[in-house]
BAZAMAR-653696 format. One record per residue (C-alpha): y, z, x; residue number from 1; residue in three letters. Coordinates in steps of 0.1 Angstrom, whole numbers. Each point is the difference from the previous one (the first is absolute). Layout:
BEGIN
<pt><y>Y</y><z>Z</z><x>X</x><i>NUM</i><aa>ALA</aa></pt>
...
This chain:
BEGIN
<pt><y>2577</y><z>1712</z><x>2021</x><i>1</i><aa>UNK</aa></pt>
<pt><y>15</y><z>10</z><x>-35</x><i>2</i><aa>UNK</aa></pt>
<pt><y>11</y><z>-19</z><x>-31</x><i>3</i><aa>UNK</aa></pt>
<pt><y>36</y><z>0</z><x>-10</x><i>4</i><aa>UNK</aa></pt>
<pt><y>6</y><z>37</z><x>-22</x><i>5</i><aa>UNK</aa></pt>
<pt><y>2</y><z>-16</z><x>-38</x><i>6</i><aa>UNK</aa></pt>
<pt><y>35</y><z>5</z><x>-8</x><i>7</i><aa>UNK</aa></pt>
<pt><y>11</y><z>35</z><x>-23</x><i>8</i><aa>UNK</aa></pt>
<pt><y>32</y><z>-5</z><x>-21</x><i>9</i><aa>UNK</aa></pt>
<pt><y>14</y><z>39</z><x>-4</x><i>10</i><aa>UNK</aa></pt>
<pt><y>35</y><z>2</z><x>-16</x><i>11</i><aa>UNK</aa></pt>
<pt><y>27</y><z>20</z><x>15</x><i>12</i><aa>UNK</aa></pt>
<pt><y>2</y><z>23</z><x>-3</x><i>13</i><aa>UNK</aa></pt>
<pt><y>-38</y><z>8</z><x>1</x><i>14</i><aa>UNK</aa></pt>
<pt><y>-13</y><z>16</z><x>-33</x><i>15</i><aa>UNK</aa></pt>
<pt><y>-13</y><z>35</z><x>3</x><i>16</i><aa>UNK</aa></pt>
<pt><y>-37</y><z>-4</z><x>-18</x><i>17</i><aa>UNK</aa></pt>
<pt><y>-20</y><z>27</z><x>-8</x><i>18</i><aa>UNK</aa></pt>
<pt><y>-40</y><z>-6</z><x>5</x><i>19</i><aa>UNK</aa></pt>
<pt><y>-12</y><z>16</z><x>-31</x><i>20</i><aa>UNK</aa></pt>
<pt><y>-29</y><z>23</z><x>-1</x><i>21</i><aa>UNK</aa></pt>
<pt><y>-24</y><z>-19</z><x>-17</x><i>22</i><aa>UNK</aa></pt>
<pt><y>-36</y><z>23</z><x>-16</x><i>23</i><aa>UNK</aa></pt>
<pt><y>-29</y><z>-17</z><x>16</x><i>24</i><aa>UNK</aa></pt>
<pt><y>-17</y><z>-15</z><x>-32</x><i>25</i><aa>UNK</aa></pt>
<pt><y>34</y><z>-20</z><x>-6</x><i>26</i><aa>UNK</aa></pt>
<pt><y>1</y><z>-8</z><x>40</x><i>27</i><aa>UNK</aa></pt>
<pt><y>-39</y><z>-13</z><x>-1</x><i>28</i><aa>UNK</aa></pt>
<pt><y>11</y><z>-19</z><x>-31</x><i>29</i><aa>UNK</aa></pt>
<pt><y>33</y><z>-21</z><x>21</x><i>30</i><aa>UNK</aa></pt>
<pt><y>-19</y><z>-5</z><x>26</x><i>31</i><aa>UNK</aa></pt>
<pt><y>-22</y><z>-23</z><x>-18</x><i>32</i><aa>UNK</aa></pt>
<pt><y>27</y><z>-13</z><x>-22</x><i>33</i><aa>UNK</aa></pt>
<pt><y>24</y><z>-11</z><x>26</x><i>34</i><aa>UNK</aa></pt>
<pt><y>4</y><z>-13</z><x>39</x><i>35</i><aa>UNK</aa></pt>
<pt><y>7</y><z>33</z><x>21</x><i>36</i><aa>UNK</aa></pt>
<pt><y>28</y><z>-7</z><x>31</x><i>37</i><aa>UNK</aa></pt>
<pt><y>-14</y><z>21</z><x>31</x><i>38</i><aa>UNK</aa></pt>
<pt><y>9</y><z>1</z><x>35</x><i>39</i><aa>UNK</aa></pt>
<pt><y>-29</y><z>5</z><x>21</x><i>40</i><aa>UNK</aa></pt>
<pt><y>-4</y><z>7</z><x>40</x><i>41</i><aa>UNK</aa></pt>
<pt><y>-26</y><z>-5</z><x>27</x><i>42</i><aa>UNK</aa></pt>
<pt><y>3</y><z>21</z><x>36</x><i>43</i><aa>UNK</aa></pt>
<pt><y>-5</y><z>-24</z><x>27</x><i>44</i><aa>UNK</aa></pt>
<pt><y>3</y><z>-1</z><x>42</x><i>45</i><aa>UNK</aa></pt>
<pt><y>12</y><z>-36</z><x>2</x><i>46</i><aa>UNK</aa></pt>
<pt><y>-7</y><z>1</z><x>37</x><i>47</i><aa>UNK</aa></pt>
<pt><y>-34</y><z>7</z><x>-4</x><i>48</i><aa>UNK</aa></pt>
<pt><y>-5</y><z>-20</z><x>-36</x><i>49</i><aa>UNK</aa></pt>
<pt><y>-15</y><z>30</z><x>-20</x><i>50</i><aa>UNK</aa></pt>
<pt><y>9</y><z>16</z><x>-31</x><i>51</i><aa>UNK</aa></pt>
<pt><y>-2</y><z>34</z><x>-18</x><i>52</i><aa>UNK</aa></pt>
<pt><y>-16</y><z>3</z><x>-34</x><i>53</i><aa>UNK</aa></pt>
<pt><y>-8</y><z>28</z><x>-18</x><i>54</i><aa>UNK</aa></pt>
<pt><y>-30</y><z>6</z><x>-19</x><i>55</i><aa>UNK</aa></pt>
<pt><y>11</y><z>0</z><x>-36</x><i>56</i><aa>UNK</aa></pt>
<pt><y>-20</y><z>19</z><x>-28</x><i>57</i><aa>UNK</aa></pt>
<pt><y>20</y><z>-4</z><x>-30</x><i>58</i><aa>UNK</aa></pt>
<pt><y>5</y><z>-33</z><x>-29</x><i>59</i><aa>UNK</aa></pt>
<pt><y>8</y><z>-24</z><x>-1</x><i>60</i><aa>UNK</aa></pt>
<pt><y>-20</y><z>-11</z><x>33</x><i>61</i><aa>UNK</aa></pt>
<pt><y>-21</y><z>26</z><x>19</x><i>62</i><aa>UNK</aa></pt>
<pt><y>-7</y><z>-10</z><x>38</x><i>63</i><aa>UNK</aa></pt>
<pt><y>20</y><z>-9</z><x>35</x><i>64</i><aa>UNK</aa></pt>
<pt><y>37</y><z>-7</z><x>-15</x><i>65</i><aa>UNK</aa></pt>
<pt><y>36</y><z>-2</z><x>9</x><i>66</i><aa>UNK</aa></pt>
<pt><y>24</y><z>33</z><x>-10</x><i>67</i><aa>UNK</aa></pt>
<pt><y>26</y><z>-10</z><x>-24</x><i>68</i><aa>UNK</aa></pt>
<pt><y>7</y><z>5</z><x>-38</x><i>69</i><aa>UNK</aa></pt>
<pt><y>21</y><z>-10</z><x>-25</x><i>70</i><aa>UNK</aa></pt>
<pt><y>36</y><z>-12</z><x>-2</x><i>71</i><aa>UNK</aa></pt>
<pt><y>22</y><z>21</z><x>-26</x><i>72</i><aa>UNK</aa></pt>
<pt><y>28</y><z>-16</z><x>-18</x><i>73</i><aa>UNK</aa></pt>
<pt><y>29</y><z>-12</z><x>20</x><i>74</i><aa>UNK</aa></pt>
<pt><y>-15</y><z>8</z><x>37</x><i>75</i><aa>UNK</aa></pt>
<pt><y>1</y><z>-21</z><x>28</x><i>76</i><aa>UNK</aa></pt>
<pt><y>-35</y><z>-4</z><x>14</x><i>77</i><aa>UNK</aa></pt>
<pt><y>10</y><z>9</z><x>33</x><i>78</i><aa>UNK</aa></pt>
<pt><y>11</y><z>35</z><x>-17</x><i>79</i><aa>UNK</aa></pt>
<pt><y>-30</y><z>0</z><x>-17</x><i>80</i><aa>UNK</aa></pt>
<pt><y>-27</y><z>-4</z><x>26</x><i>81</i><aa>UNK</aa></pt>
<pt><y>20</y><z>27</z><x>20</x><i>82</i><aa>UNK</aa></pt>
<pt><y>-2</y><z>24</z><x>-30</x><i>83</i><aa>UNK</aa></pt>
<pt><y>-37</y><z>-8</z><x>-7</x><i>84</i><aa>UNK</aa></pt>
<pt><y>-7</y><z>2</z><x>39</x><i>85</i><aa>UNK</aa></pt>
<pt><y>18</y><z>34</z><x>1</x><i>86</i><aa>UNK</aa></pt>
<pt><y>-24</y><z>14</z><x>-33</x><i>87</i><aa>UNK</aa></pt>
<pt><y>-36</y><z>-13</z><x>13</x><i>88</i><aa>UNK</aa></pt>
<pt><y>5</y><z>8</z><x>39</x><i>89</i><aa>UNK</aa></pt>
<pt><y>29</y><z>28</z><x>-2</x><i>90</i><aa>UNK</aa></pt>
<pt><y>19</y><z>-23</z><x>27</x><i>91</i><aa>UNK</aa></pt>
<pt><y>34</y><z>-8</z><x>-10</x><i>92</i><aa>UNK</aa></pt>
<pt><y>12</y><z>-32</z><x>22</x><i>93</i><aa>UNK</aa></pt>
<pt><y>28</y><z>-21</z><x>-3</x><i>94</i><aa>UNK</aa></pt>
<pt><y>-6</y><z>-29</z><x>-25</x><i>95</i><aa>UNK</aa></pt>
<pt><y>13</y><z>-20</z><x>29</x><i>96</i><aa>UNK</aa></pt>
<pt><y>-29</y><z>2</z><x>15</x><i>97</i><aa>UNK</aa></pt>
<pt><y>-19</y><z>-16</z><x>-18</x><i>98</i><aa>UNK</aa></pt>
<pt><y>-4</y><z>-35</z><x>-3</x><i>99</i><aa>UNK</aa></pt>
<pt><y>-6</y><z>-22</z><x>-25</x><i>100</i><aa>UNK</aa></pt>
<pt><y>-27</y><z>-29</z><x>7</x><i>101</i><aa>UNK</aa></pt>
<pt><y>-9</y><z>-16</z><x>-36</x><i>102</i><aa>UNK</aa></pt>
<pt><y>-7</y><z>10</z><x>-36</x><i>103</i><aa>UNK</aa></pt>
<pt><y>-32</y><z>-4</z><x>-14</x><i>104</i><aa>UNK</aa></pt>
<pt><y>-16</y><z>5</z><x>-34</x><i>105</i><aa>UNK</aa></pt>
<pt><y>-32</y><z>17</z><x>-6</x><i>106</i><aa>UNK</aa></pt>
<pt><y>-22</y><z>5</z><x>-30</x><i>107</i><aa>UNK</aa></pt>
<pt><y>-24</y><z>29</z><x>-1</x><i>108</i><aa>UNK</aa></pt>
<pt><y>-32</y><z>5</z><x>-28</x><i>109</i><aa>UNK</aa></pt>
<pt><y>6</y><z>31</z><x>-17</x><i>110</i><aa>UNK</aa></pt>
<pt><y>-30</y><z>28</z><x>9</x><i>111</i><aa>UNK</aa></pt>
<pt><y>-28</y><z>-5</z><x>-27</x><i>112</i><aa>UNK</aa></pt>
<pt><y>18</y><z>-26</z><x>-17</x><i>113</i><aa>UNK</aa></pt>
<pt><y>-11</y><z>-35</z><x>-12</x><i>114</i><aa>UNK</aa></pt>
<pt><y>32</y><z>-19</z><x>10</x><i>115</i><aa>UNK</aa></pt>
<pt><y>29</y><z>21</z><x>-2</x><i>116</i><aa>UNK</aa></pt>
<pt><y>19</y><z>7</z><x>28</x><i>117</i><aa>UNK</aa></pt>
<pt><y>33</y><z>7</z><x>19</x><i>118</i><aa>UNK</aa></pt>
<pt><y>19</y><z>-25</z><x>13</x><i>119</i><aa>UNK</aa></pt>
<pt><y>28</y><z>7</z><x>26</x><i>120</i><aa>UNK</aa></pt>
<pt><y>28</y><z>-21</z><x>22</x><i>121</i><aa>UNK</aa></pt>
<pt><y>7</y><z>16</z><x>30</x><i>122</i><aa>UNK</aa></pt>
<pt><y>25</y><z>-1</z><x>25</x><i>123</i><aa>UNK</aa></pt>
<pt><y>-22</y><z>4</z><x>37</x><i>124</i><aa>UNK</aa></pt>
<pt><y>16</y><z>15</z><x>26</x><i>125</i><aa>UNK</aa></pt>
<pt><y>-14</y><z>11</z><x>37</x><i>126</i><aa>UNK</aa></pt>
<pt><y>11</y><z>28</z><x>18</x><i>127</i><aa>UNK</aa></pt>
<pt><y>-4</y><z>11</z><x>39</x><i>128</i><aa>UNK</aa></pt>
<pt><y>-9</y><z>37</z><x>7</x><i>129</i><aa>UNK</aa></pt>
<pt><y>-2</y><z>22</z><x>31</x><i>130</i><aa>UNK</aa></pt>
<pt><y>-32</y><z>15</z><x>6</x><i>131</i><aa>UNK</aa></pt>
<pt><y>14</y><z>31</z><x>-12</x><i>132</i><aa>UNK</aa></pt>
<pt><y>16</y><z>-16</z><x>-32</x><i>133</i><aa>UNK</aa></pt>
<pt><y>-36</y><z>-15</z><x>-7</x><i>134</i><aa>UNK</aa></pt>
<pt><y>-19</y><z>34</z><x>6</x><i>135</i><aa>UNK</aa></pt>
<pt><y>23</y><z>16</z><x>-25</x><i>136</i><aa>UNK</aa></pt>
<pt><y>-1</y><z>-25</z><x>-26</x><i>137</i><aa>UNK</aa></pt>
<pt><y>-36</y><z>0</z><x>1</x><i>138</i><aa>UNK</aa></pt>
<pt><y>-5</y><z>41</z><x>-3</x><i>139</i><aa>UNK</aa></pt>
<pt><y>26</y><z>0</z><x>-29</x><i>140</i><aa>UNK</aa></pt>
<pt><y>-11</y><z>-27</z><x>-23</x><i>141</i><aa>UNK</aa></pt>
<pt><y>-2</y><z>8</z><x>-36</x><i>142</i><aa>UNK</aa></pt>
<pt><y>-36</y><z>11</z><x>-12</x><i>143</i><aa>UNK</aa></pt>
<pt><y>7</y><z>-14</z><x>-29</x><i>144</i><aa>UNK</aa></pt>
<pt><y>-1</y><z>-32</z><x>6</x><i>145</i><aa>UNK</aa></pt>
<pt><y>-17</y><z>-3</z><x>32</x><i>146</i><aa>UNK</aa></pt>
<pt><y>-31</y><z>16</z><x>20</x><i>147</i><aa>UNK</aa></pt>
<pt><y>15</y><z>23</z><x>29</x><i>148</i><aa>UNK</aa></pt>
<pt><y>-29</y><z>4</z><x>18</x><i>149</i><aa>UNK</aa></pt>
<pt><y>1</y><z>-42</z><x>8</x><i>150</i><aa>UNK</aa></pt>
<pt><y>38</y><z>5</z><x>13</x><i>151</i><aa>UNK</aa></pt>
<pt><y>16</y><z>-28</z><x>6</x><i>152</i><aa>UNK</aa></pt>
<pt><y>-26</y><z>-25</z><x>19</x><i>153</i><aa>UNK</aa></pt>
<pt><y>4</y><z>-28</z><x>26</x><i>154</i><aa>UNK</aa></pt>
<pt><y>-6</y><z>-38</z><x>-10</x><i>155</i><aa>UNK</aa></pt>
<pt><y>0</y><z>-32</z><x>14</x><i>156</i><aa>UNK</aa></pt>
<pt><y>-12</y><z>-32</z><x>-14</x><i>157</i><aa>UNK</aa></pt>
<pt><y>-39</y><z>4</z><x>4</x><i>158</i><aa>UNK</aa></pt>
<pt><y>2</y><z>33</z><x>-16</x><i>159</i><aa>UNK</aa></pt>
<pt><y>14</y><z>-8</z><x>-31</x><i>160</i><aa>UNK</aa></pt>
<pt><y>-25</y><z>-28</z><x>-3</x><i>161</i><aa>UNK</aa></pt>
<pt><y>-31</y><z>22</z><x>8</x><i>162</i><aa>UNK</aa></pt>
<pt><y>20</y><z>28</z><x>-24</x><i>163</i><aa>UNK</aa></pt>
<pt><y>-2</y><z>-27</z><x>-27</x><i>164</i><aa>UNK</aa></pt>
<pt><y>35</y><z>10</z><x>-6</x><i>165</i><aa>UNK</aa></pt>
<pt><y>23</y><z>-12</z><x>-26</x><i>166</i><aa>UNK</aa></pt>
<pt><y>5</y><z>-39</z><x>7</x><i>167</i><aa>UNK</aa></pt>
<pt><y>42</y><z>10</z><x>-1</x><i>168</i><aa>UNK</aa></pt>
<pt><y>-3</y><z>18</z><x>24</x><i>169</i><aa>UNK</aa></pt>
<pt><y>-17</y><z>-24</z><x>25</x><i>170</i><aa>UNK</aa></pt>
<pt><y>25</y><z>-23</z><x>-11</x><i>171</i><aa>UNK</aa></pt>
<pt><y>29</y><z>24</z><x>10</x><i>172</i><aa>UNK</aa></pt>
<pt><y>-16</y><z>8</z><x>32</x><i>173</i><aa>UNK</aa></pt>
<pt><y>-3</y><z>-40</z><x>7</x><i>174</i><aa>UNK</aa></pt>
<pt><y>39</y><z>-3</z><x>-10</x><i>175</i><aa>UNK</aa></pt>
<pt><y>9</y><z>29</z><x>23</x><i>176</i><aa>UNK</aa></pt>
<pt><y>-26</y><z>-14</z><x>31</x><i>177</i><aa>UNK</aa></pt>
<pt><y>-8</y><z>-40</z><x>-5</x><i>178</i><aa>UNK</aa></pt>
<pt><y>-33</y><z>-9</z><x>10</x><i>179</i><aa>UNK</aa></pt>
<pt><y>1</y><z>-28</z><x>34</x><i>180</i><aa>UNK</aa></pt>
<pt><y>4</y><z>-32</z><x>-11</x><i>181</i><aa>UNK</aa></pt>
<pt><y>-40</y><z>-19</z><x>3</x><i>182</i><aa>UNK</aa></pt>
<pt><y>9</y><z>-41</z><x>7</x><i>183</i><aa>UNK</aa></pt>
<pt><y>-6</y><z>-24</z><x>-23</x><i>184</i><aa>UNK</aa></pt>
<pt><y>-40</y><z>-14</z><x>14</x><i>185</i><aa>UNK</aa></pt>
């Protein structure tokens, strides 16, 4: 199931942005001035209702996450999940592939801080991968953000419970694979 894609208004002809290099002390500084726009992705094998997460080890949130980053200026999300896909995996798919489901917005503490954080809308997408798709994907994610030796792992519902992962997450995976309906006593 998936939410209708919030509408994008581009002029045409589409403008030709340039993401700006931005030094890190001013980037840590917008980040917790503004709303970031991100398109994010979670691996999944809808015949067998799992996903893929990858064990993340960078801020804003450290722990089991989606892959996905930030939206520059003027990009589609659908462009923009393929180009972050392509940088933290080293696959580079066809943004049809991927499919849109909802958008969320999620607000994380910052590291050693008292109440300031990062807060970030994201466009969530889902994305089916061969077996060989997922093996590469999981040797070639970026060490920079994420811990290699966890790969990408296998989920379903009572793993990300025990895993006390990120409620969003369970939510997404409830979207993507609805629970059976209990009647009414």
């Amino acid at each position: 199931m998936a939410e209708e894609k919030p509408a994008y208004y581009l002029p045409t002809p589409r403008p030709r942005l340039q993401a700006a290099f931005v030094e890190h002390s001013a980037y840590d500084i917008a980040k917790t001035s503004f709303v970031i726009g991100c398109a994010d992705v979670i691996p999944i094998d809808q015949e067998r209702q799992v996903i893929f997460l990858a064990l993340r080890n960078h801020t804003p949130y450290r722990g089991w996450c989606w892959i996905g980053g930030r939206l520059f200026p003027g990009e589609p999300e659908g462009e923009g999940i393929a180009r972050s896909f392509k940088r933290e995996t080293g696959l580079d798919l066809d943004p049809e592939r991927f499919q849109y489901r909802c958008h969320k917005r999620y607000f994380f503490y910052r590291e050693g801080s008292s109440g300031s954080g990062e807060d970030m809308f994201a466009y969530c997408f889902t994305v089916e991968l061969t077996e060989d798709e997922l093996a590469q994907a999981a040797r070639n994610l970026d060490p920079r953000e994420y811990l290699l030796e966890a790969g990408l792992r296998e989920f379903n519902r009572e793993q990300l419970v025990k895993e006390n992962v990120h409620q969003g997450l369970i939510d997404f995976y409830d979207l993507l694979f609805p629970p059976p309906c209990v009647p009414a006593l």
